[in-house]
KEDO-739729 format. One record per residue (C-alpha): residue number from 1; y, z, x. Coordinates in steps of 0.05 Angstrom, whole numbers, always signed. Each point is the difference from the previous one (the first is absolute). Last residue first. Example, Ala and Ser with C-alpha at 12.3 -4.5 7.8 and 13.67 -1.06 7.14 Angstrom:
REM KEDO-739729
{2, {-21, +143, +273}}
{1, {-69, +13, -27}}
//
This chain:
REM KEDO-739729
{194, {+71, -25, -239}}
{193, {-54, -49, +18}}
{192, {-44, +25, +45}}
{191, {-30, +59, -44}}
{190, {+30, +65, +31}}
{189, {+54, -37, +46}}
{188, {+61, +38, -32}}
{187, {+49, -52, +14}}
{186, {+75, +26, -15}}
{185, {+26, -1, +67}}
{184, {-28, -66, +15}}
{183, {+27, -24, -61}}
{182, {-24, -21, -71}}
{181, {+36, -53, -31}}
{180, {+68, -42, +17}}
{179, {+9, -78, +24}}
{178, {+54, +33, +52}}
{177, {-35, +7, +66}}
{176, {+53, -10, +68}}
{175, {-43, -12, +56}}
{174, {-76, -1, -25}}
{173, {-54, +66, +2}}
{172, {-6, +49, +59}}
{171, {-43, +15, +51}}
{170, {-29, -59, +0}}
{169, {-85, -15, +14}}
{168, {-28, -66, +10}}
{167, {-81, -21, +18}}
{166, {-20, -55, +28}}
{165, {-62, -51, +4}}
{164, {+0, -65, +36}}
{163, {-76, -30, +6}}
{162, {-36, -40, +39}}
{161, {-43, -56, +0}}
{160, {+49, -62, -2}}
{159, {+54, +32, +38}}
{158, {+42, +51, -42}}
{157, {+45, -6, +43}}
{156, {+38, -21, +60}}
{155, {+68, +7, -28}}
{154, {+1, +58, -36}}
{153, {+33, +0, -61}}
{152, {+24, +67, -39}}
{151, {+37, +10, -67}}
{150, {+22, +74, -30}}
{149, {-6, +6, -69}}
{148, {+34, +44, -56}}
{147, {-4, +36, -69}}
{146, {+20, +64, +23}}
{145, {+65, +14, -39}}
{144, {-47, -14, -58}}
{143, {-30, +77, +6}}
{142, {-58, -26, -53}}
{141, {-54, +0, +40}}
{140, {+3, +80, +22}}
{139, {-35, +23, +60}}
{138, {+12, -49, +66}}
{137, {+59, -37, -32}}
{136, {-20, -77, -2}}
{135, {+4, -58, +54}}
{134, {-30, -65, +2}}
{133, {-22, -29, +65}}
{132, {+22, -75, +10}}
{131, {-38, -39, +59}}
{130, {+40, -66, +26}}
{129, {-41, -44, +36}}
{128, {+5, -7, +73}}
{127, {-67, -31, +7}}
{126, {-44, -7, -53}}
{125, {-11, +33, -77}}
{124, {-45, +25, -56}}
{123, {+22, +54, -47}}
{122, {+16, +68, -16}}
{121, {+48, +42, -33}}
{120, {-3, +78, -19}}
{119, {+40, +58, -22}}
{118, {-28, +65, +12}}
{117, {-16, +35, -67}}
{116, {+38, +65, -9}}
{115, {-18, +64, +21}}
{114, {+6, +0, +68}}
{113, {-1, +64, +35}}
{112, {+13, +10, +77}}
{111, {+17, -68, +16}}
{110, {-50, +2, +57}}
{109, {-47, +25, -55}}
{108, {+22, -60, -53}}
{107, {-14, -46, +58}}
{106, {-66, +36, +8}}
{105, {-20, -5, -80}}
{104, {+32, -73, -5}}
{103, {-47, -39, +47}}
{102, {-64, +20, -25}}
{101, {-22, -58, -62}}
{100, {+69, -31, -7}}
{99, {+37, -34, +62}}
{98, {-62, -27, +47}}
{97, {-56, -21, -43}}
{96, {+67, -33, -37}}
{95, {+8, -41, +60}}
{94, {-66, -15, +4}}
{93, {+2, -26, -64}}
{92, {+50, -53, +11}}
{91, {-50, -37, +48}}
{90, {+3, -16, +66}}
{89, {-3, -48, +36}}
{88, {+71, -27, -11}}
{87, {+28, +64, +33}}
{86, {+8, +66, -47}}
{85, {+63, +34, -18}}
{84, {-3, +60, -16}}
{83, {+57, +53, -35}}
{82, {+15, +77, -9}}
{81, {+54, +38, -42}}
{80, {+38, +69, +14}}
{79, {+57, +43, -33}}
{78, {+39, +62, +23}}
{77, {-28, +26, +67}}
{76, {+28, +67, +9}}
{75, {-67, +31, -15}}
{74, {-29, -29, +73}}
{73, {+50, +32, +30}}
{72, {+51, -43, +29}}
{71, {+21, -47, +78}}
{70, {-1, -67, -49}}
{69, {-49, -31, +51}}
{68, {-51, +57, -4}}
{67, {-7, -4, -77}}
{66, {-11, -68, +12}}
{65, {-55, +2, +58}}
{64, {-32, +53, -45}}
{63, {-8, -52, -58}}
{62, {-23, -49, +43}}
{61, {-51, +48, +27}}
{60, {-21, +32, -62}}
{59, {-12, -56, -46}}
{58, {-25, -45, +59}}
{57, {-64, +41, +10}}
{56, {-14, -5, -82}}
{55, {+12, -66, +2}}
{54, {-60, -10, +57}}
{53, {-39, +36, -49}}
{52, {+21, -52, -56}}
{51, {-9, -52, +40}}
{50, {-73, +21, +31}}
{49, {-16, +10, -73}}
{48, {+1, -70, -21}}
{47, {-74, -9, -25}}
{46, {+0, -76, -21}}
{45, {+14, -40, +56}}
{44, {+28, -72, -2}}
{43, {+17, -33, +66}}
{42, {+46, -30, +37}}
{41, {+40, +67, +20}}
{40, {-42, +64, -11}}
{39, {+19, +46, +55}}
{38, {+66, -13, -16}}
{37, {+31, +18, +73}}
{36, {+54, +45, -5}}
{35, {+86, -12, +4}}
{34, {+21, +69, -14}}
{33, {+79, +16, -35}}
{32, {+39, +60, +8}}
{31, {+64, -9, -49}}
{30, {+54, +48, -5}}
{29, {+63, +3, -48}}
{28, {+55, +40, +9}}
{27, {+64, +7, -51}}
{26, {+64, +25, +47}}
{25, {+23, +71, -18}}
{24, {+63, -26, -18}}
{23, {-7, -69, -22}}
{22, {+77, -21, +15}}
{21, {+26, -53, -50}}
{20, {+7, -79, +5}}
{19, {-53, -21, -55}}
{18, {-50, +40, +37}}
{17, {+9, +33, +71}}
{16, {-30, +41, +54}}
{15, {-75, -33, -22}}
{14, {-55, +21, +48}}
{13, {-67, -32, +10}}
{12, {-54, +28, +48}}
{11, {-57, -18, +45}}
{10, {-62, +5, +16}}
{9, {-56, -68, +17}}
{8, {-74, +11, +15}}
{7, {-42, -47, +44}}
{6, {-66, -32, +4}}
{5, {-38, +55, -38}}
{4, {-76, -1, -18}}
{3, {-4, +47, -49}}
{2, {-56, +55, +6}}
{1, {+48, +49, +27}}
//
């Protein structure tokens, strides 16, 4: 691993309940979030490709570490997004080194598939502040019973020259969808959309 990691963070979100009734199976969420260093805090570089390998690194892992966390096979996984935050050194950019060049082909293989775009946020951040990582079905966009988000704060970081990145898998899309279109069940996952 070419990332310099301070300290990763698993774990996962169940809802029981919605709007007082039962959510039988429970919906699951998982997060596995890396605080790195930013190699380029403070100062402008133009040739980001460290980022985007490092990215590629922290595709797979983070999105193992899900998969792992919700106890399934890597094609159970339902719908995915990713997320960076980087510390006042740093620059939005390096986030997006990070999320788009290489990160989505390994979290798409620890997904087993992927067809869809993986839902993306970034921005610049301190201490404790609240990360939100988008979340989309895994092969077909418009399966709205997967429009989602899971939020994370850690509270010692991003420090000025690092970076919190993360990656969220479900197994499953919101309690109790009702705004209709395509479903799970339907989703064909040919051209990421339908």
């Amino acid at each position: 691993m070419s990332a310099e990691i301070r300290k990763i963070c698993t774990w996962v979100e169940e809802t029981h309940q919605e709007a007082g009734r039962a959510i039988v199976p429970p919906t699951r969420k998982a997060v596995a979030a890396a605080v790195i260093a930013n190699p380029f805090a403070g100062r402008y570089v133009e040739d980001l490709t460290p980022l985007i390998e490092i990215g590629a690194e922290l595709g797979g892992l983070l999105g193992a570490k899900c998969v792992a966390a919700l106890g399934i096979e890597p094609g159970q996984a339902e719908s995915y997004g990713k997320a960076a935050m980087v510390g006042e050194n740093g620059e939005l950019e390096h986030a997006a080194a990070l999320l788009h060049p290489k990160m989505g082909a390994p979290l798409r293989q620890a997904v087993e598939k992927g067809a869809a775009l993986v839902p993306s946020s970034k921005k610049r951040g301190g201490l404790g502040q609240d990360l939100d990582i988008p979340l989309g079905h895994k092969d077909a966009a418009y399966v709205r019973s997967h429009f989602d988000g899971v939020e994370i704060r850690l509270n010692d970081a991003p420090r000025a020259n690092e970076i919190l990145v993360a990656v969220a898998v479900s197994d499953s899309g919101r309690p109790l969808p009702r705004v209709g279109g395509l479903t799970h069940g339907e989703a064909k996952g040919e051209d990421g959309l339908r």
